[in-house]
VEXDREN-2710 file (C-alpha; in Angstrom, 1 decimal):
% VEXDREN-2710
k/r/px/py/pz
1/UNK/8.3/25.4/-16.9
2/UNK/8.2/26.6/-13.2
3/UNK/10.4/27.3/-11.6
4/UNK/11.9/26.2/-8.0
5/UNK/9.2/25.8/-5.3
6/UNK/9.4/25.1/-1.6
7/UNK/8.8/21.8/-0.2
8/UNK/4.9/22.0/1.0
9/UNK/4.5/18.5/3.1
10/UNK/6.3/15.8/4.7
11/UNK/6.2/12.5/3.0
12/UNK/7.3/9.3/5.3
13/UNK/8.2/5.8/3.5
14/UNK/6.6/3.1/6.2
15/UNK/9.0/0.1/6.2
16/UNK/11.8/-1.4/8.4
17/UNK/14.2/0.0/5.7
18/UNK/13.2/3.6/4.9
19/UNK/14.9/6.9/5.6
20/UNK/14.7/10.3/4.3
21/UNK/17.3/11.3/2.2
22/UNK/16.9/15.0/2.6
23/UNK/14.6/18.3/1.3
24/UNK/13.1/17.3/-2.4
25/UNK/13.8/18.8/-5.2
26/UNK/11.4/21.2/-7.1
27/UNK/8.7/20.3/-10.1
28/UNK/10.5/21.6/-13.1
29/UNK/14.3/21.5/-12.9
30/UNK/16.4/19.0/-14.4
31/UNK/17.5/15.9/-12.2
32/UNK/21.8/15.3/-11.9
33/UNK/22.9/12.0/-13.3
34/UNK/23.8/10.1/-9.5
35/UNK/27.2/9.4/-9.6
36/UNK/27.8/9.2/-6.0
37/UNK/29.7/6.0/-3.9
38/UNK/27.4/3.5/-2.1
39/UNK/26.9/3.7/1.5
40/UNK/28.1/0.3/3.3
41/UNK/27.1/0.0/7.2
42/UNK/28.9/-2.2/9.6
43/UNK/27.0/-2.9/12.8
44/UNK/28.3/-4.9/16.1
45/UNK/26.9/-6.1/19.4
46/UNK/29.2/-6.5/22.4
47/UNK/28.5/-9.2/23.8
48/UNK/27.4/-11.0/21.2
49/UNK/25.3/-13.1/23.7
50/UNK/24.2/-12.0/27.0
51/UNK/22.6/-13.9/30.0
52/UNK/18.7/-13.6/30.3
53/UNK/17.5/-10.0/31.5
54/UNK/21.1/-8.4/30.6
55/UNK/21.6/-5.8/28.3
56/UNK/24.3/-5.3/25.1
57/UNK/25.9/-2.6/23.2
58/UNK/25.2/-2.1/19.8
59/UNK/27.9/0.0/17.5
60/UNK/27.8/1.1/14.3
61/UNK/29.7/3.1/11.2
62/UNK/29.0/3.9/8.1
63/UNK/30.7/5.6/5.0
64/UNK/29.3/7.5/2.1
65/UNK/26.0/7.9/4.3
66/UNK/23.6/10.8/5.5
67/UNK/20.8/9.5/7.0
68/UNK/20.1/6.5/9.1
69/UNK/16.8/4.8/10.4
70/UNK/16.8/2.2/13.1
71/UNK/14.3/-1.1/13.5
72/UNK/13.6/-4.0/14.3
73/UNK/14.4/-4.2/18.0
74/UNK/15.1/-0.4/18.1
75/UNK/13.3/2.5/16.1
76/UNK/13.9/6.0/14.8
77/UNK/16.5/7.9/13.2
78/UNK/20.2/7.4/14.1
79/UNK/23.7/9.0/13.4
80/UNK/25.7/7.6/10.9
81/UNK/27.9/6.4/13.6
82/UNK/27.3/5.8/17.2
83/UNK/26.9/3.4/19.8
84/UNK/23.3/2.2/21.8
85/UNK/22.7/0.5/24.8
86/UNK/19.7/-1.8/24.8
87/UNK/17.4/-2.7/27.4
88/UNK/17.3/-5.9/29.5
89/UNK/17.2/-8.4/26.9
90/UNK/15.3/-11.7/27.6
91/UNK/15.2/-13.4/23.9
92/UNK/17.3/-13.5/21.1
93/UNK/16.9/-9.9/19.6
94/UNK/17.8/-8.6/15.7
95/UNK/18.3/-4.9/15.2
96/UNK/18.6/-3.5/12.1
97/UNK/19.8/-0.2/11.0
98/UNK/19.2/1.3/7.2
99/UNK/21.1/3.8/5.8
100/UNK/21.0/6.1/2.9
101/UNK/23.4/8.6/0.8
102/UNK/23.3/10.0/-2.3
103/UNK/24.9/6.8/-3.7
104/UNK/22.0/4.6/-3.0
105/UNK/20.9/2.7/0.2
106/UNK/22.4/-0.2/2.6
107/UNK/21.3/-2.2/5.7
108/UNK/23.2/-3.7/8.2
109/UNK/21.7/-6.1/11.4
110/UNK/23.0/-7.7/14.2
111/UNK/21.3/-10.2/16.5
112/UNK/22.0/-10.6/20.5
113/UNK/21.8/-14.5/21.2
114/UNK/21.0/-15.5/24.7
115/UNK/22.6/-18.0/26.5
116/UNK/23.8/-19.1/30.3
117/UNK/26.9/-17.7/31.2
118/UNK/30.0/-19.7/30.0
119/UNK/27.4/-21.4/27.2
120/UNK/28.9/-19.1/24.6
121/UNK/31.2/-21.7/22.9
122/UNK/29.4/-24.8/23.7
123/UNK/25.9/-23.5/23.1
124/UNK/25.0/-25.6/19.4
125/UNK/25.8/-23.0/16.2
126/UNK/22.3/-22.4/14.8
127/UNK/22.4/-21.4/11.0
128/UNK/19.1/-19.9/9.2
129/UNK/18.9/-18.0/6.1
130/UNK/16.0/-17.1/3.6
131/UNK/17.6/-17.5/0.2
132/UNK/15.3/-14.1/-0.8
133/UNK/15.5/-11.3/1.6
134/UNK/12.2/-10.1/-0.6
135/UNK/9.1/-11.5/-2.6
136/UNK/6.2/-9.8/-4.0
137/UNK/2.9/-9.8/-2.0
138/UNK/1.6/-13.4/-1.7
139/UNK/5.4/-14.7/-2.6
140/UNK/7.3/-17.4/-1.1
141/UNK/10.8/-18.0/0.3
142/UNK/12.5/-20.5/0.6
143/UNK/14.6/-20.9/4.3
144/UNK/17.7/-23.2/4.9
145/UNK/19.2/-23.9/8.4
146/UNK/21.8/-26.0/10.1
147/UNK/22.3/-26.4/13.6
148/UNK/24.4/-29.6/13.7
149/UNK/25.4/-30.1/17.3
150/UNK/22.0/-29.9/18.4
151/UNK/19.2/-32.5/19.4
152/UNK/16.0/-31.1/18.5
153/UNK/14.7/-27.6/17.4
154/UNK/11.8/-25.4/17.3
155/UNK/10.8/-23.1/15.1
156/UNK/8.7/-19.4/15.9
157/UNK/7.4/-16.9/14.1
158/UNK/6.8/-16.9/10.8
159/UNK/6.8/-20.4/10.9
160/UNK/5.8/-23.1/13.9
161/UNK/6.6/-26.3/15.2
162/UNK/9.7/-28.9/15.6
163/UNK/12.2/-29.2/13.1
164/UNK/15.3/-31.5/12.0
165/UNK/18.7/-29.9/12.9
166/UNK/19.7/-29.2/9.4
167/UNK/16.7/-28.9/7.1
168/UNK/15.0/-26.4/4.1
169/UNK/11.4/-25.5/3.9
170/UNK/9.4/-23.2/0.9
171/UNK/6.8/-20.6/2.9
172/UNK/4.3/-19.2/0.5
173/UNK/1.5/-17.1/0.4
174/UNK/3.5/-14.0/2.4
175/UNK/1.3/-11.1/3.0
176/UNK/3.5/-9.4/5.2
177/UNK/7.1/-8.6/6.6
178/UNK/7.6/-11.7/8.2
179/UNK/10.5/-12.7/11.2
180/UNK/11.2/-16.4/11.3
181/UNK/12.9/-18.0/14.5
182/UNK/14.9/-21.0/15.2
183/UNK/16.0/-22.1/18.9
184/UNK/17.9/-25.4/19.1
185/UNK/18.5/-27.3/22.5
186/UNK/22.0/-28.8/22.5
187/UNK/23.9/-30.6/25.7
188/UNK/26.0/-27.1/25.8
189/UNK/22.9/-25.0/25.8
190/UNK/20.4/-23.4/23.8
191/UNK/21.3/-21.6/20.4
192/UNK/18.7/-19.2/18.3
193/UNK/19.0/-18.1/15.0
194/UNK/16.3/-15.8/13.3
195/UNK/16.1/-14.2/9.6
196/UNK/13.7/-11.9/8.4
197/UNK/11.9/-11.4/4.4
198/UNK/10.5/-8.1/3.2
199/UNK/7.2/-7.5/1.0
200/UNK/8.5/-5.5/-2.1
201/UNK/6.4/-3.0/-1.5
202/UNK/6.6/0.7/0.1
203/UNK/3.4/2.2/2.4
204/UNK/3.9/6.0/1.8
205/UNK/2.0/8.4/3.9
206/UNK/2.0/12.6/4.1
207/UNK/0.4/14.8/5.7
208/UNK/-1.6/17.7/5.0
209/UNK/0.1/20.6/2.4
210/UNK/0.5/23.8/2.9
211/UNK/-2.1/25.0/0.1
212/UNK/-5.5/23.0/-0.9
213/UNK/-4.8/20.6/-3.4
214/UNK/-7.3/18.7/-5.8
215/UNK/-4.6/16.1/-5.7
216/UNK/-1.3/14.9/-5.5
217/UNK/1.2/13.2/-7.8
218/UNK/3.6/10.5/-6.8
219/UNK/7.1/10.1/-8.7
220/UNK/9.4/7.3/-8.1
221/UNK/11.6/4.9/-9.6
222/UNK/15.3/3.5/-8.7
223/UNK/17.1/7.0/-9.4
224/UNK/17.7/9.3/-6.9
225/UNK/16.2/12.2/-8.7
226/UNK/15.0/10.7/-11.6
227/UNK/11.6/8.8/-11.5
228/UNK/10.6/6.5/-14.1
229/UNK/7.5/6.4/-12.7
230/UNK/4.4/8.2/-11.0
231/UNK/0.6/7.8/-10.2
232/UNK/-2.1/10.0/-10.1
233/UNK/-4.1/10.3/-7.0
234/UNK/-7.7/12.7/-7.6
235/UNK/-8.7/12.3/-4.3
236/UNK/-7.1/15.0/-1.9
237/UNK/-8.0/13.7/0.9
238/UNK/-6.0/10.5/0.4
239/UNK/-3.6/10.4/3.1
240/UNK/-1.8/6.5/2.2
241/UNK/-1.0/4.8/-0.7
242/UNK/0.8/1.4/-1.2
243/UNK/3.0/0.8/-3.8
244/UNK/4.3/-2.9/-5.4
245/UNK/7.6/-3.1/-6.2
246/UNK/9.1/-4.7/-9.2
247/UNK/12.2/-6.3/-7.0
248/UNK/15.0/-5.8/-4.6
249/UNK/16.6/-2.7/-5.1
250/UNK/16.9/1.1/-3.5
251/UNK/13.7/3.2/-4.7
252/UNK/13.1/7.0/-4.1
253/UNK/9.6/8.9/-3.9
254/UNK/8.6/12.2/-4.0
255/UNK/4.7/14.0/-4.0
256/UNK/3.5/16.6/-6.5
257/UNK/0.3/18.7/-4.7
258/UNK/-1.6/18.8/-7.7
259/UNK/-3.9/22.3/-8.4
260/UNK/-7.1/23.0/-10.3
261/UNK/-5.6/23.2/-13.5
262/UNK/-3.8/19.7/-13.1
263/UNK/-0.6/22.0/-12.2
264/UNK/1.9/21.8/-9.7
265/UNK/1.6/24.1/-6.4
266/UNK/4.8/22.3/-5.0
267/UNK/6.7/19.2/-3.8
268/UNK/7.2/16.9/-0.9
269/UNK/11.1/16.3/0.3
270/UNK/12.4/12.6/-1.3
271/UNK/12.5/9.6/0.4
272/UNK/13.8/6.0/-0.2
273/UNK/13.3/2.7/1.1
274/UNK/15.7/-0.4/0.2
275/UNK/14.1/-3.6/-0.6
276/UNK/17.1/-6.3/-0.1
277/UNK/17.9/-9.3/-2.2
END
């Protein structure tokens, strides 16, 4: 078997909830058994509701984390602990913030309400919640909501149109990561509640290697490490691939540049993406 061989591309997971987990390991060794603790992430905004065009602070820690990637309202990488100011805010705003370890993968969110000044406790209490965080491609989910202090609502989004203060509704047919939204008129103001589902999927991308390859190899599965799967890609100018997930779950990647005798020349670094429940 070969031995050790240096990382020869960059391989990005494409999702709201992927982060590299740090330089790949080499074709031909033997993967450690990953007995690591889970990361958790908890994630704050202060205030929790701000006036139209005023901005919030968002703070976060983690433990047993070494990488974090920020989206939804915010995007990039992030330290595992740290605080962020946002920009004038003028709608009810979710950011989300994934991290990763070598225990596995969590994500955290918080969302920024806006409201009048003084409308915090009297604004109605808007309740939404997809009862999957994830479906296959072309899935459905089914949402729940309460708002009970409040005399009409209307939902945006992922989904349109007036709706009952307290209410469920299947969506099917999904064909993307979709955000739904729910603002509710009350006599104390306007509340907003929004929830988000994820295709179980990851969109993996790389760039060029460092040698000419006559293809690549992808390895993945739910072990850090340890694939249980891979695919064979012959065309080397293939620069994207998608991959269906079987369910929720934390799932790690890594690329094999292939060579002309269906060897291995080298190895992307790993990366993960966390498909939630």
């Amino acid at each position: 078997m070969p031995g050790r061989r240096q990382a020869l591309f960059v391989l990005f997971a494409l999702s709201s909830a992927a982060c590299g987990s740090g330089g790949g390991s080499a074709g031909g060794e033997g993967p450690t058994p990953n007995a690591a603790a889970a990361p958790t992430v908890q994630i704050s905004a202060s205030p929790a509701q701000v006036a139209s065009g005023e901005s919030s602070w968002i703070s976060w820690s983690t433990t047993n984390a070494t990488a974090c990637e920020a989206s939804g309202a915010w995007l990039g990488a992030q330290p595992v602990s740290g605080s962020y100011r946002t920009g004038p805010l003028t709608a009810a705003t979710t950011f989300n913030l994934s991290c990763n370890g070598a225990g596995g993968g969590a994500v955290g969110r918080v969302t920024v309400a806006i409201g009048a000044p003084g409308q915090t406790d009297t604004a109605p209490s808007v309740a939404l919640k997809a009862v999957q965080g994830s479906v296959p491609l072309n899935g459905a989910a089914e949402l729940t909501w309460a708002a009970p202090d409040a005399k009409s609502c209307v939902a945006s989004g992922g989904w349109s149109g007036s709706r009952a203060n307290k209410g469920s509704q299947r969506i099917a047919g999904l064909r993307a990561d979709t955000t739904f939204n729910l603002v509710c008129q009350g006599e104390g103001g306007t509340g907003v509640a929004m929830t988000e589902v994820v295709l179980q999927r990851a969109t993996l991308r790389w760039g060029a290697p460092s040698v000419a390859p006559k293809g690549y190899r992808i390895f993945w599965g739910k072990r850090s490490g340890q694939p249980e799967h891979s695919i064979l890609i012959s065309n080397p100018s293939v620069r994207e691939r998608i991959i269906e997930l079987p369910g929720p779950g934390t799932y790690y990647f890594v690329m094999a540049v292939l060579n002309a005798q269906g060897g291995e020349s080298g190895r992307s670094n790993q990366v993960s993406k966390i498909i939630p429940a």
